[in-house]
C-alpha positions in Angstrom: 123.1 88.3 93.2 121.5 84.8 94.9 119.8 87.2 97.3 118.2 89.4 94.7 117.0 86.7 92.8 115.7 84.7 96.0 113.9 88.1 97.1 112.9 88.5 93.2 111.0 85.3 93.9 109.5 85.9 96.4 108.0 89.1 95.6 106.7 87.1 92.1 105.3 84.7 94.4 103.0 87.3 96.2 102.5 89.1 93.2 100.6 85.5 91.9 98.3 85.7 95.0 96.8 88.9 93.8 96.0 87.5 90.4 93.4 85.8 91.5 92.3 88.6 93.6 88.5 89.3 93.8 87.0 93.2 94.9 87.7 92.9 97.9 91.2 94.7 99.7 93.9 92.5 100.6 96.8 92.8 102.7 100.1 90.9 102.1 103.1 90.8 104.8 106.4 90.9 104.0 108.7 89.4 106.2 112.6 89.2 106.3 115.3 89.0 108.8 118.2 91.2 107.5 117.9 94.5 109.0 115.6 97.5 108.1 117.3 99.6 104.9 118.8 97.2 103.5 118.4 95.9 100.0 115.9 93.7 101.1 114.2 96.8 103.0 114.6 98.6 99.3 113.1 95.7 97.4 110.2 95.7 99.7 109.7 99.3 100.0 109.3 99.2 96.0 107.1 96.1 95.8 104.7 98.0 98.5 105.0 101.3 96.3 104.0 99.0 92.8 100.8 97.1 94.7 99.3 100.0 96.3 100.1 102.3 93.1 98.6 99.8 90.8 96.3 98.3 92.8 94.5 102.0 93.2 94.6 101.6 97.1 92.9 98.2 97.3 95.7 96.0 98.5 98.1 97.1 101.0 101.3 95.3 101.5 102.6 95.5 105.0 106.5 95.3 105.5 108.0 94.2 108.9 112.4 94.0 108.9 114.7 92.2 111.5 112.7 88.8 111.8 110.0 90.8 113.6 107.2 87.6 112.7 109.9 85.3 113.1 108.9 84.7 117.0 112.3 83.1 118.1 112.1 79.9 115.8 
């Protein structure tokens, strides 16, 4: 429950950066380290769907699993 509401805030957190949005397309990234279809996976997979969907194709939300951006640190 912890992790759904930590992922819940995060995805509120990006969500916030496009209310201030101008014309132009953005692209968010959306990083975790659990692996690739799992709930996190799920969570992000629906947040990407929502954006783009409501966004009409000007934001894109790119979604990268297993700590991927992490880089070792």
């Amino acid at each position: 429950m912890k992790r759904t509401g930590a992922l819940v805030c995060s995805l509120l957190l990006a969500v916030s950066a496009f209310s201030a949005a101008t014309a132009e397309a953005k692209t968010v990234k959306v990083s975790f380290t659990v692996a690739k279809d799992s709930i996190w996976d799920r969570g992000a997979q629906k947040f990407k769907q929502l954006v783009e969907e409501r966004s009409g194709g000007r934001h894109n939300v790119e979604i990268y699993a297993n700590g991927v951006l992490v880089g070792g640190n």
